[in-house]
Wavefront OBJ file of the C-alpha trace (Angstrom):
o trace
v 0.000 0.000 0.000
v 1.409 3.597 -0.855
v 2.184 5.627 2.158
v -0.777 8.634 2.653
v 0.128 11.798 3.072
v -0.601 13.504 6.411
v -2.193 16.086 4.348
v -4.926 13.605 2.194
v -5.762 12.140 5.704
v -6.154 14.752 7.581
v -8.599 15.859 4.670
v -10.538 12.624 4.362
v -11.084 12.776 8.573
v -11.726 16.540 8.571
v -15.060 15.432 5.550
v -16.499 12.644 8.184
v -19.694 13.284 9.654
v -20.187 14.408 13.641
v -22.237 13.415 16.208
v -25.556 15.385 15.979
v -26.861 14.934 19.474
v -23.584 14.150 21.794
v -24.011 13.795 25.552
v -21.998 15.993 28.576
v -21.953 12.510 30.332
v -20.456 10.155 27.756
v -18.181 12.652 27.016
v -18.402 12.935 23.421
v -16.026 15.640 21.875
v -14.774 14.503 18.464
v -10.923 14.321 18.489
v -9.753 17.252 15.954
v -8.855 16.104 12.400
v -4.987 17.500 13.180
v -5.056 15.387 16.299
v -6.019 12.577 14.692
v -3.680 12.734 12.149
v -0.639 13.579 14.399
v -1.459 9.710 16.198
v -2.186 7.576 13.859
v 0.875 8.631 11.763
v 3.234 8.158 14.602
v 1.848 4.894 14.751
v 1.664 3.968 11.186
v 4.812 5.355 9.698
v 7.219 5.551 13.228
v 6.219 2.409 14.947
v 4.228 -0.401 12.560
v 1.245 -0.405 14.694
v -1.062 -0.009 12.170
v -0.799 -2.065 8.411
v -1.733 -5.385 8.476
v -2.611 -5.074 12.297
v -5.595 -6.224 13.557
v -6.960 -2.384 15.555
v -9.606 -1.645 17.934
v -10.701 1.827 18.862
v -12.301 2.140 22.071
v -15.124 4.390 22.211
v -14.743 5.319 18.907
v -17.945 7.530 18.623
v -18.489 8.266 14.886
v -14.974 6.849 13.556
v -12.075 9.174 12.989
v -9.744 7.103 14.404
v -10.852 3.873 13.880
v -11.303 5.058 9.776
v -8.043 6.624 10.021
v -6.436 3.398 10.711
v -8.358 1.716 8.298
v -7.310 4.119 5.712
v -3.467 3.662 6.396
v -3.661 0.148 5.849
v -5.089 -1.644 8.944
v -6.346 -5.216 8.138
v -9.026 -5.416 10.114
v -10.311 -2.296 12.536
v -13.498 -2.513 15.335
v -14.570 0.336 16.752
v -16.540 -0.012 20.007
v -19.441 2.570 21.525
v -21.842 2.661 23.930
v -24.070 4.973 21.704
v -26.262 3.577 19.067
v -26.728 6.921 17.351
v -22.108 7.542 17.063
v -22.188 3.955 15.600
v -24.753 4.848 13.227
v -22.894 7.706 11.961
v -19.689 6.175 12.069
v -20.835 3.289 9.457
v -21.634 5.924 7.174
v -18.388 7.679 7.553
v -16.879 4.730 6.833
v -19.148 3.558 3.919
v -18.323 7.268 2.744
v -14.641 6.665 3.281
v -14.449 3.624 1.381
v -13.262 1.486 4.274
v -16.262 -0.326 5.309
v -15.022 -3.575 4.074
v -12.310 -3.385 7.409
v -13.905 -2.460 9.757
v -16.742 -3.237 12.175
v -19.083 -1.416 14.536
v -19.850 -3.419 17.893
v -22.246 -1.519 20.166
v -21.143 -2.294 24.069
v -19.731 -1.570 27.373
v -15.959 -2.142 26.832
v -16.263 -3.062 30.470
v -17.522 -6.373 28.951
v -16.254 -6.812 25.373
v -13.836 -9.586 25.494
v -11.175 -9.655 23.013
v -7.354 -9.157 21.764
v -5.380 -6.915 19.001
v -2.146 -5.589 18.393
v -2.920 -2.051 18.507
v -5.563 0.012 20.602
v -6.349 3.972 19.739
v -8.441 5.517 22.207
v -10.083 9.166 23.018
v -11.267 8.431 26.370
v -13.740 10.693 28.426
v -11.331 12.145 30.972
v -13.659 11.272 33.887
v -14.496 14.733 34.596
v -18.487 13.826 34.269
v -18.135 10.090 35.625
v -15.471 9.644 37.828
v -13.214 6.517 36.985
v -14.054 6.523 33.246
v -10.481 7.287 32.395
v -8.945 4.498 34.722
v -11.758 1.847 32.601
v -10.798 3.227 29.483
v -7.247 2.644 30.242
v -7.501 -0.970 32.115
v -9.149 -2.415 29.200
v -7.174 -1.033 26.712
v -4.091 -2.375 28.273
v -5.826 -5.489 28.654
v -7.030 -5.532 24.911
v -3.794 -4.569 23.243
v 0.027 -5.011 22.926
v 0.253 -1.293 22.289
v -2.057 1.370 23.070
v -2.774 5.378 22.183
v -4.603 6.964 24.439
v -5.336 10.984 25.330
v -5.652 11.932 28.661
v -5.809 15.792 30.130
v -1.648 16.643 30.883
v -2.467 17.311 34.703
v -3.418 13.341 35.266
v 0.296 12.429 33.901
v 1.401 11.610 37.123
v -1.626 8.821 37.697
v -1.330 7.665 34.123
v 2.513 6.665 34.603
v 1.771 5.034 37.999
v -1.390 3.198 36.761
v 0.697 1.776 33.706
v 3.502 0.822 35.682
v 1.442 -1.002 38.075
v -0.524 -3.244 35.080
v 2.617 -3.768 33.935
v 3.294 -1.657 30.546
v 5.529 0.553 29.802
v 5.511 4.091 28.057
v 7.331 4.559 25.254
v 6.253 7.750 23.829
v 4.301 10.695 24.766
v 3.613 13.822 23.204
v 1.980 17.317 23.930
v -0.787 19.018 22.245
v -3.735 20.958 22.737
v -7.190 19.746 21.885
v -9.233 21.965 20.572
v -13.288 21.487 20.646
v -16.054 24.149 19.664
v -19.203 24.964 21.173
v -20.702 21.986 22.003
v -23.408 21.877 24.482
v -25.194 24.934 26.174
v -23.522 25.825 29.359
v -20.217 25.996 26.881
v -19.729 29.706 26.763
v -16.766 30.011 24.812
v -16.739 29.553 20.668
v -13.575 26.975 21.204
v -11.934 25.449 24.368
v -8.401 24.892 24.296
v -6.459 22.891 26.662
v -3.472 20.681 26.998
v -3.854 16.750 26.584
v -1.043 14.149 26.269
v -0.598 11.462 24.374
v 1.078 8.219 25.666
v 1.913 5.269 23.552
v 1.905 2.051 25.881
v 3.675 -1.117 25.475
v 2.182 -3.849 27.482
v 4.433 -6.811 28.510
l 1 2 3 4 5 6 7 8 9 10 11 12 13 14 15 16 17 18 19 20 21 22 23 24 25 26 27 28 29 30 31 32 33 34 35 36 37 38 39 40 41 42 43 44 45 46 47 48 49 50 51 52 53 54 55 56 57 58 59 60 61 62 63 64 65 66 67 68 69 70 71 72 73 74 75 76 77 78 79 80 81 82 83 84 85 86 87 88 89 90 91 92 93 94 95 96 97 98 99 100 101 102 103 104 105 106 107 108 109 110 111 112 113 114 115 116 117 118 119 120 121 122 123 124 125 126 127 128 129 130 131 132 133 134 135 136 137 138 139 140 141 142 143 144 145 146 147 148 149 150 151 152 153 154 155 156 157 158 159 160 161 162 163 164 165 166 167 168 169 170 171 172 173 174 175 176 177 178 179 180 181 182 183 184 185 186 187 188 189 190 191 192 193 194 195 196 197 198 199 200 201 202 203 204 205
């Protein structure tokens, strides 16, 4: 397969649909097209996590990672929700994408979903609405996966390196960036929030 240009992708993920009613208490901010980019080309074209790898995203919502992987070659990609109405949109972004041949939508708890892959991607909710979401997010990825991306707000850094540790991975990489999300819901006063996120690429053992 011909290596994609940050540029096309970043296109292609920037054209997929949103969610049109998300909820405060799932969490559901779309990760930014740039964002989204920025991961899964560190893992496709720095580490080999991606073609030919068998790739779940957790809590995908409507798809940008999860297509994203697809489109840079993943073999086979499931993306995992909670919400009916994200899964619903993301098969469409994916039929629109031209990747719905790889990959497959399975509505669940990931609390229960048992299975295995090579690589997890993952925009948790940061547990600001339901306390502990993170640390679920985060247990079952490492559980799922032999490597995992996952975002998580750059003041929880210290619990993120002590909870890896202690399920025995290790962090190889981690980045900074800001995530950016509009206006959203209606106590959001601000036309964008900004804040700083990191992004940790785990190795479990």
């Amino acid at each position: 397969m011909s290596r994609l240009k940050r540029r096309h992708l970043e296109i292609a993920l920037s054209r997929l649909r949103g969610h049109p009613s998300p909820s405060i208490l799932l969490e559901q901010y779309t990760i930014p097209a740039d964002l989204a980019v920025k991961i899964l080309t560190l893992a496709a074209y720095k580490y080999d996590d991606i073609a030919g790898k068998v790739v779940f995203d957790l809590g995908c919502g409507t798809g940008r990672l999860a297509i994203g992987a697809a489109l840079l070659g993943a073999d086979y990609v499931v993306g995992l929700d909670i919400d009916r109405v994200a899964l619903d949109v993301a098969k469409l972004n994916a039929y629109e994408a031209g990747v719905s041949d790889r990959v497959d939508w399975v509505l669940c708890d990931i609390a229960v979903f048992q299975s295995s892959c090579h690589t997890v991607l993952q925009n948790p909710p940061f547990g600001t609405r339901l306390r502990g979401a993170d640390r679920v997010f985060l247990e079952r990825a490492m559980e799922m996966g032999r490597v995992v991306y996952t975002i998580h707000k750059s003041e929880t850094d210290g619990f993120i390196r002590r909870f890896v540790e202690d399920h025995g991975g290790s962090i190889s990489a981690v980045f900074k960036a800001m995530m950016t999300i509009p206006r959203v819901f209606p106590f959001h006063e601000k036309r964008v929030y900004r804040f700083e996120v990191y992004v940790y690429r785990i190795e479990v053992v």
